[in-house]
C-alpha positions as a printed Julia matrix, in Angstrom:
87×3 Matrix{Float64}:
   0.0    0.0    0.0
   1.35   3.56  -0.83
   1.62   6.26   1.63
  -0.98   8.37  -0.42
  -3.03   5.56   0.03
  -2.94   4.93   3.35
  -3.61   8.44   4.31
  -6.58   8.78   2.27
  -8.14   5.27   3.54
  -7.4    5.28   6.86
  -5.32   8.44   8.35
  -7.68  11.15   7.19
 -11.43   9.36   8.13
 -10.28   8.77  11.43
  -9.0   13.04  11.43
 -12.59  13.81  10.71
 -14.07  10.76  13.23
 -12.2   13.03  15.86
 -13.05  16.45  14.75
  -9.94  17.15  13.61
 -10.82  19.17  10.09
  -7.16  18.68   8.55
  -4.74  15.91   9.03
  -1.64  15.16   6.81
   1.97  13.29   6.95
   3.56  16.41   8.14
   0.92  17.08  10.89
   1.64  13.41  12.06
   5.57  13.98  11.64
   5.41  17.27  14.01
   3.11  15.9   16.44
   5.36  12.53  17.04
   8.16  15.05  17.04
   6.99  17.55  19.91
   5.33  14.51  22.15
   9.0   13.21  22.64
  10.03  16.14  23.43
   7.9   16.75  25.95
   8.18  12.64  27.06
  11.85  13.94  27.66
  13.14  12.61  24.63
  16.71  13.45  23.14
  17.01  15.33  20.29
  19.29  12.52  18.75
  16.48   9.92  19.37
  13.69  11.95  17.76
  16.34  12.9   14.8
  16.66   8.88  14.69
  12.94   8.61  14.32
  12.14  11.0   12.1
  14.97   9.58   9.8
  16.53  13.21   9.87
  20.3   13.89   8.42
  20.15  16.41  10.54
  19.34  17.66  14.77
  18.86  20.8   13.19
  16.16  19.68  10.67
  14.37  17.73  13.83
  14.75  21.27  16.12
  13.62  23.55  13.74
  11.1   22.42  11.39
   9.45  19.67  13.97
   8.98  20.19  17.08
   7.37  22.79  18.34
   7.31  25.11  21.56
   5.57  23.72  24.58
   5.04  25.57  27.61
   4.55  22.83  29.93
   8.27  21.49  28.89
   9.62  24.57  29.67
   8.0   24.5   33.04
   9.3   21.08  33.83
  12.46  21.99  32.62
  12.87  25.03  35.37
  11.66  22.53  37.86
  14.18  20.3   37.14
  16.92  23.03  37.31
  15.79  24.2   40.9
  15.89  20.7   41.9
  19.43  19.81  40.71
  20.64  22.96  42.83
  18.95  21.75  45.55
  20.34  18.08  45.55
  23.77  19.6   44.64
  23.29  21.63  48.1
  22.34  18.64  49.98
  25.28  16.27  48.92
């Protein structure tokens, strides 16, 4: 089955079965992209994923800015201060 295919049979009625009104490959591609990041993912591991030559090309064009990751990401800071204090 071709890509085209599948998309059209399968990707895009279960888009509109969800209310979303416009799904595509590249939707898909950033969406896998910024959930890793957010699971915590490295870069390097969503590059591998996404079959990218490139971290750059993963960065850039695919994932996207999440606020929630940036809180955790403070968080995280002020904790490894804290358990460098403690030690």
């Amino acid at each position: 089955m071709q890509d085209n295919n599948i998309l059209v049979r399968f990707i895009k009625p279960a888009g509109k079965e969800l209310e979303i009104p416009w799904v595509n490959w590249r939707c898909l591609r950033t969406s896998h992209a910024t959930w890793l990041k957010m699971a915590g993912a490295d870069v390097k591991d969503a590059q591998a994923q996404l079959r990218h030559s490139r971290a750059r090309t993963t960065l850039d064009i695919y994932q996207q800015f999440v606020v929630e990751s940036q809180y955790r990401a403070v968080e995280r800071l002020g904790t490894l201060g804290r358990t460098e204090l403690v030690q």
